[in-house]
Rosetta silent file (secondary structure, phi, psi, omega in degrees, C-alpha in Angstrom):
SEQUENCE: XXXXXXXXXXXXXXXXXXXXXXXXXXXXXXXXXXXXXXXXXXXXXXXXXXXXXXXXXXXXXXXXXXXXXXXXXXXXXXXXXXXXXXX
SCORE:     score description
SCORE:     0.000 S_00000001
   1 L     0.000  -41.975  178.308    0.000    0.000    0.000 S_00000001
   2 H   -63.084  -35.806 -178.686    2.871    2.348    0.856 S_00000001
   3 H   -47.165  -74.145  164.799    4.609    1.534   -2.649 S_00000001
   4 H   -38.118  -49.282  159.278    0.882    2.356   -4.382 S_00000001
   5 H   -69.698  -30.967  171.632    1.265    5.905   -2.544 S_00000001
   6 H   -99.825   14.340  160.917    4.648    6.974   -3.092 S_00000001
   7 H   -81.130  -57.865 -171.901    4.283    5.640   -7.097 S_00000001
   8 H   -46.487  -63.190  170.316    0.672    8.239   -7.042 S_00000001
   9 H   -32.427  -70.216 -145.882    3.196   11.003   -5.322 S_00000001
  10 H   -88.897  -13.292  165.283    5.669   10.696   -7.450 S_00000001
  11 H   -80.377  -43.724 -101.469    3.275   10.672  -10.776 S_00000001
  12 H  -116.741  -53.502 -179.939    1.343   13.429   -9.351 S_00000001
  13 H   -37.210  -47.782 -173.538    4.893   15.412   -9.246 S_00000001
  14 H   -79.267  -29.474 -179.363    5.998   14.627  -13.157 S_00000001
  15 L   -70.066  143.359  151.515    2.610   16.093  -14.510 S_00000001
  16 L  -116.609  173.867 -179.772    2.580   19.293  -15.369 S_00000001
  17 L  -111.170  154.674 -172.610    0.403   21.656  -16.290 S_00000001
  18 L   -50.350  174.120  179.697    0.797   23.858  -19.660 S_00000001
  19 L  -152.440  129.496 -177.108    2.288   27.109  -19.054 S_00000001
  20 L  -133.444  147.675  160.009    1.959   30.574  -20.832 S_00000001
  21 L   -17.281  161.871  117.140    3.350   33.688  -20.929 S_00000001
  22 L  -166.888   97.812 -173.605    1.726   36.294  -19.178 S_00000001
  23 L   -28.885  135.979  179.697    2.934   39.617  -17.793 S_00000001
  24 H   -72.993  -31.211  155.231    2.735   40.381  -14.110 S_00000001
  25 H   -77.241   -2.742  161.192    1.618   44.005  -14.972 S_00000001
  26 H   -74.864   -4.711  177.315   -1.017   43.039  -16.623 S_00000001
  27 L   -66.807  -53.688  170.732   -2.724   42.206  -13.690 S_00000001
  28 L   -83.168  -24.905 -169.716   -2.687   46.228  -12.871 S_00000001
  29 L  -105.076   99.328 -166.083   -2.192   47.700  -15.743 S_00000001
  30 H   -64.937  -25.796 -160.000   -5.521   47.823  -17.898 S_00000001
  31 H   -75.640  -42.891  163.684   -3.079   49.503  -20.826 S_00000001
  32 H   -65.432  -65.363 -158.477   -0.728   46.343  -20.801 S_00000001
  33 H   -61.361  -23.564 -167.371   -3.565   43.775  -19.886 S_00000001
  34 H   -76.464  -81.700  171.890   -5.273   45.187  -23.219 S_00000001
  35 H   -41.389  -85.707 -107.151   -2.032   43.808  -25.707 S_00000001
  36 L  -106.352   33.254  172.499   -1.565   40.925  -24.164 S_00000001
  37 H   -87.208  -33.340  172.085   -5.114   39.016  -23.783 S_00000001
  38 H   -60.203  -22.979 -176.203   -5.360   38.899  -27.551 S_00000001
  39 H   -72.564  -96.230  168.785   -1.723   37.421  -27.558 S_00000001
  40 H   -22.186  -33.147  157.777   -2.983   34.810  -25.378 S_00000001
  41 H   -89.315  -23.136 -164.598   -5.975   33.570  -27.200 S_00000001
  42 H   -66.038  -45.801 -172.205   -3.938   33.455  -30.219 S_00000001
  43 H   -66.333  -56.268 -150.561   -1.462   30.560  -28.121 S_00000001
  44 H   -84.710   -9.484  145.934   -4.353   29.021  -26.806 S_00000001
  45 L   -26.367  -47.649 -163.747   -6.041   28.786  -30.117 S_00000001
  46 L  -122.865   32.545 -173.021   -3.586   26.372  -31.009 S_00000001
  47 L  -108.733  142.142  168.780   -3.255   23.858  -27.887 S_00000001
  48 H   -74.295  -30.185  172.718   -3.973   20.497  -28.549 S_00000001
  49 H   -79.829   -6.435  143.082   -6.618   20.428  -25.602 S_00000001
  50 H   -79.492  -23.634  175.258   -8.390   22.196  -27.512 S_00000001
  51 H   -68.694  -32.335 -168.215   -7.703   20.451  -30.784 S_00000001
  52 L   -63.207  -28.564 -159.497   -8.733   17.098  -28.407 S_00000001
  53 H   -96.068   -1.436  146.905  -12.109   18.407  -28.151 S_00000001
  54 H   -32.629  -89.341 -138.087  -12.817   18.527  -32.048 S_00000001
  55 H   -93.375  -21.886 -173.632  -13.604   15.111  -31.988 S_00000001
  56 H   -67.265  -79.705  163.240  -14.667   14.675  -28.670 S_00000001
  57 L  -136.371   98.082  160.507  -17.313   16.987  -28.169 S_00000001
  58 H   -31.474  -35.259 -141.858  -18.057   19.784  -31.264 S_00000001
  59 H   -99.184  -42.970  169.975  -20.077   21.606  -29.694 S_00000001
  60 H   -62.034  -51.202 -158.355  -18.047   22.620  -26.680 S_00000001
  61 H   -62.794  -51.931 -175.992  -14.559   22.681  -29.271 S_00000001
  62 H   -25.522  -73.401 -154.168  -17.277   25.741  -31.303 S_00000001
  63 H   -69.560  -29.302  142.827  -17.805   27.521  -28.431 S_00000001
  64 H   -63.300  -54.425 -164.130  -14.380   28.134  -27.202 S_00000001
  65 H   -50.678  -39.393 -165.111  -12.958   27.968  -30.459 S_00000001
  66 H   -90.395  -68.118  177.086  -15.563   31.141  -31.037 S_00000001
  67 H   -35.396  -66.787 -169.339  -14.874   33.013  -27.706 S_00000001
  68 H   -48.484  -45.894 -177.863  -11.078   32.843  -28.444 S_00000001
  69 H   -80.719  -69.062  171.760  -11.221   34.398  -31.784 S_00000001
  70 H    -8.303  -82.428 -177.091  -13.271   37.369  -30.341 S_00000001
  71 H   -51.467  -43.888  177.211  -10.446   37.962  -27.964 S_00000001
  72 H   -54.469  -19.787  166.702   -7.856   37.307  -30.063 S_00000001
  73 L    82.997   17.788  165.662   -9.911   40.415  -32.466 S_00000001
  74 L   -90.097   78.245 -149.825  -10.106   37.967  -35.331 S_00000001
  75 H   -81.807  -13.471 -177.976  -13.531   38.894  -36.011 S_00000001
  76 H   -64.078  -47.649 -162.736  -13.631   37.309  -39.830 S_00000001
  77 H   -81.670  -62.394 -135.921  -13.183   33.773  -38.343 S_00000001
  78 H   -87.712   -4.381  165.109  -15.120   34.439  -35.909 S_00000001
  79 H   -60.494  -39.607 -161.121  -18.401   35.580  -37.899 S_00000001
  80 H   -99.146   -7.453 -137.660  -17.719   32.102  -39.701 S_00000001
  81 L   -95.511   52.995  155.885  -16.897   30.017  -36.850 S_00000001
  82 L    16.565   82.290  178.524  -20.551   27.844  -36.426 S_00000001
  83 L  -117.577  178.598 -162.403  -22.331   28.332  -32.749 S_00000001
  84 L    57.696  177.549 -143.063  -25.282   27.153  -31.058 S_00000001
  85 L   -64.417  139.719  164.609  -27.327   23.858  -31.005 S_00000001
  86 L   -56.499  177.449 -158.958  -26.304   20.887  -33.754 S_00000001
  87 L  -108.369    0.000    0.000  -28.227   20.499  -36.439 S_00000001
């Protein structure tokens, strides 16, 4: 049983979680905080957990997929970019 806890520990250690960029003045700074949220949906546009959820569940990948491209100010995609209920 201990062997079964320190193996869980020691997986729990090697994951990580993604990591991004993101200035520390943007927290305060509305003028910074402005740039770099579009910067950031652009990256996160283009994460495989989001690519995972194509296939998984459409409907969910749309809806982020759609949100992102707002922020990101790519309003062309995001006009064509399919929301609401399947067909």
């Amino acid at each position: 049983m201990k062997i079964k806890i320190l193996l869980a520990l020691i997986v729990v250690n090697l994951i990580q979680a993604q990591k991004f960029y993101f200035p520390k003045n943007a927290v305060s700074d509305s003028a910074v905080l402005e740039k770099q949220l579009p910067v950031l949906a652009s990256k996160l546009m283009t994460q495989p957990s989001l690519t995972k959820l194509k296939n998984t569940n459409r409907l969910a990948y749309l809806d982020n997929l759609f949100r992102l491209q707002i922020v990101a100010r790519d309003y062309k995609k995001s006009i064509a970019t399919p929301v609401g209920l399947p067909e």
